[in-house]
Short mmCIF file of the C-alpha atoms (twelve columns), coordinates in Angstrom:
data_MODEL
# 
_entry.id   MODEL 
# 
loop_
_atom_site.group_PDB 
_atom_site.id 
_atom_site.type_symbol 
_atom_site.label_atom_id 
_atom_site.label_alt_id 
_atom_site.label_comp_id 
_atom_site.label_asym_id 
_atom_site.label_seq_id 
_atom_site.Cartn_x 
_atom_site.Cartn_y 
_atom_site.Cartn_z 
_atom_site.pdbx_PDB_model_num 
ATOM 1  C CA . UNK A 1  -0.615 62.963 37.399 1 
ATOM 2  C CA . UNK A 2  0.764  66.571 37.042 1 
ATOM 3  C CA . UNK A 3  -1.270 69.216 39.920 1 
ATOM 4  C CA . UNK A 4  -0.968 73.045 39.660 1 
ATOM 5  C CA . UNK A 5  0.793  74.822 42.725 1 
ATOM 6  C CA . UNK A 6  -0.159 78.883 43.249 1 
ATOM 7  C CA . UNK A 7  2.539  80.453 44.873 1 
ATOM 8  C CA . UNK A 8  3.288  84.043 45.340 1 
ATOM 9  C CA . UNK A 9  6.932  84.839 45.604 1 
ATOM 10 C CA . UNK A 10 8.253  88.979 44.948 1 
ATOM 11 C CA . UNK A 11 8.535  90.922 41.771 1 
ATOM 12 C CA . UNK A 12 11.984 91.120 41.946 1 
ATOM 13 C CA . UNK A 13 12.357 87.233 41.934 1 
ATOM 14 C CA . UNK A 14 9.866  86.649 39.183 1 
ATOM 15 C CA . UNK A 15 12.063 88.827 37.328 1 
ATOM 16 C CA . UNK A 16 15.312 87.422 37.844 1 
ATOM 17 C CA . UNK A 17 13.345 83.861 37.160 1 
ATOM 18 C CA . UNK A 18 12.019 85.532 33.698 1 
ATOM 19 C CA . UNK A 19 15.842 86.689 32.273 1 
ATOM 20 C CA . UNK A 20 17.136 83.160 33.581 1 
ATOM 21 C CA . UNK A 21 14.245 81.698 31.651 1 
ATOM 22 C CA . UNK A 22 15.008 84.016 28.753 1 
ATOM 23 C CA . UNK A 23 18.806 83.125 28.160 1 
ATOM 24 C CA . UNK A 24 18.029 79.335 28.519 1 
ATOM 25 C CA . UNK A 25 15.357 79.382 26.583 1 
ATOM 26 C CA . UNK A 26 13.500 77.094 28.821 1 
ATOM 27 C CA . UNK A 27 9.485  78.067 30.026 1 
ATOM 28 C CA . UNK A 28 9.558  79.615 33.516 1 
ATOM 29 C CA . UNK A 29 7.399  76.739 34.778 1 
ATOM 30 C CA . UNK A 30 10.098 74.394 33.689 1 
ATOM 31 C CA . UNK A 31 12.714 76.222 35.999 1 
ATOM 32 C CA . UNK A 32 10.787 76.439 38.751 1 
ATOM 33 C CA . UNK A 33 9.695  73.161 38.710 1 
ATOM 34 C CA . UNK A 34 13.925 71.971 38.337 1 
ATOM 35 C CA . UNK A 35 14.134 74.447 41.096 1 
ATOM 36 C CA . UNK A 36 12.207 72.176 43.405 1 
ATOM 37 C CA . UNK A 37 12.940 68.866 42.419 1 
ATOM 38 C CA . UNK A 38 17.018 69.488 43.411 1 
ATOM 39 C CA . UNK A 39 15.474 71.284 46.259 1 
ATOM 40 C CA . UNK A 40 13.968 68.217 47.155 1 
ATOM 41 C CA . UNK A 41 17.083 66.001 46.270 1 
ATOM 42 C CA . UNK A 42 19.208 67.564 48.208 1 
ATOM 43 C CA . UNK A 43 17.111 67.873 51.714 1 
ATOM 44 C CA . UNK A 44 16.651 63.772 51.079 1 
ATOM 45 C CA . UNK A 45 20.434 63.655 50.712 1 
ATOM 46 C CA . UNK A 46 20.563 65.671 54.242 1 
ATOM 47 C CA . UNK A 47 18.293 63.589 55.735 1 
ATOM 48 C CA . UNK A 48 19.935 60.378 55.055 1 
ATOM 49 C CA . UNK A 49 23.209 61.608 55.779 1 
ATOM 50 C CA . UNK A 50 22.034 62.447 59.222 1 
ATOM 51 C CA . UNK A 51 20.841 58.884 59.527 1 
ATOM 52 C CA . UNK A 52 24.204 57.365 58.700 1 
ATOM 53 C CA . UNK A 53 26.321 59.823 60.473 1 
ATOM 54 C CA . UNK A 54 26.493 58.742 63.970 1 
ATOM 55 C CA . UNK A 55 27.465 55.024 62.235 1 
ATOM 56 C CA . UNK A 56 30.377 56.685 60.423 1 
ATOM 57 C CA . UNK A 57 31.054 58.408 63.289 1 
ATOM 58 C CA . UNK A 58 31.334 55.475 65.360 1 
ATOM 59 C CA . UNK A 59 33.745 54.019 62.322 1 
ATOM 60 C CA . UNK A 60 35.926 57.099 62.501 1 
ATOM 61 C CA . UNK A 61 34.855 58.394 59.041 1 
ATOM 62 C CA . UNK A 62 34.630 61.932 59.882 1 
ATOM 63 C CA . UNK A 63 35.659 63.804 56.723 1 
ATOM 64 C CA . UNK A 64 35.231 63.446 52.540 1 
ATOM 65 C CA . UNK A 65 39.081 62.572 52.843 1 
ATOM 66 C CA . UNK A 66 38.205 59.510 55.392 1 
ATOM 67 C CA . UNK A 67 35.603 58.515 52.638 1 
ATOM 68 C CA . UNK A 68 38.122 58.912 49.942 1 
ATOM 69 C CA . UNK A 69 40.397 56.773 51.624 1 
ATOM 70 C CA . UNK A 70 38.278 54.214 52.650 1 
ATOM 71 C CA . UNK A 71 36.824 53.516 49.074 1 
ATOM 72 C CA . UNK A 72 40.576 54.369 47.042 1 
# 
């Protein structure tokens, strides 16, 4: 079930929002809302990579290049 969310944010970002809105031709509320939902995505991807990190750690995968190596 959809809920409504008030927010306030500043004029000068409901702006910019409306012009990005404009030349994608996609409702503001639509935006915002695809706005959140990668917010969200990505502070779940943080969290779980601070879970596994002191594992890889321990494994000596320390960079994207150990990663690479590990699953070339």
């Amino acid at each position: 079930m959809d809920q409504t969310l008030t927010i306030r944010i500043p004029t000068e970002l409901r702006k910019e929002l409306e012009q990005i809105s404009k030349i994608e031709q996609k409702p503001l509320s639509d935006l915002v809302r695809d706005s959140l939902r990668r917010y969200v995505a990505i502070q779940r991807f943080r969290q779980l990579r601070n879970m596994v990190l002191p594992f890889a750690e321990a494994e000596g995968i320390l960079t994207d290049e150990d990663v690479f190596k590990l699953i070339s």
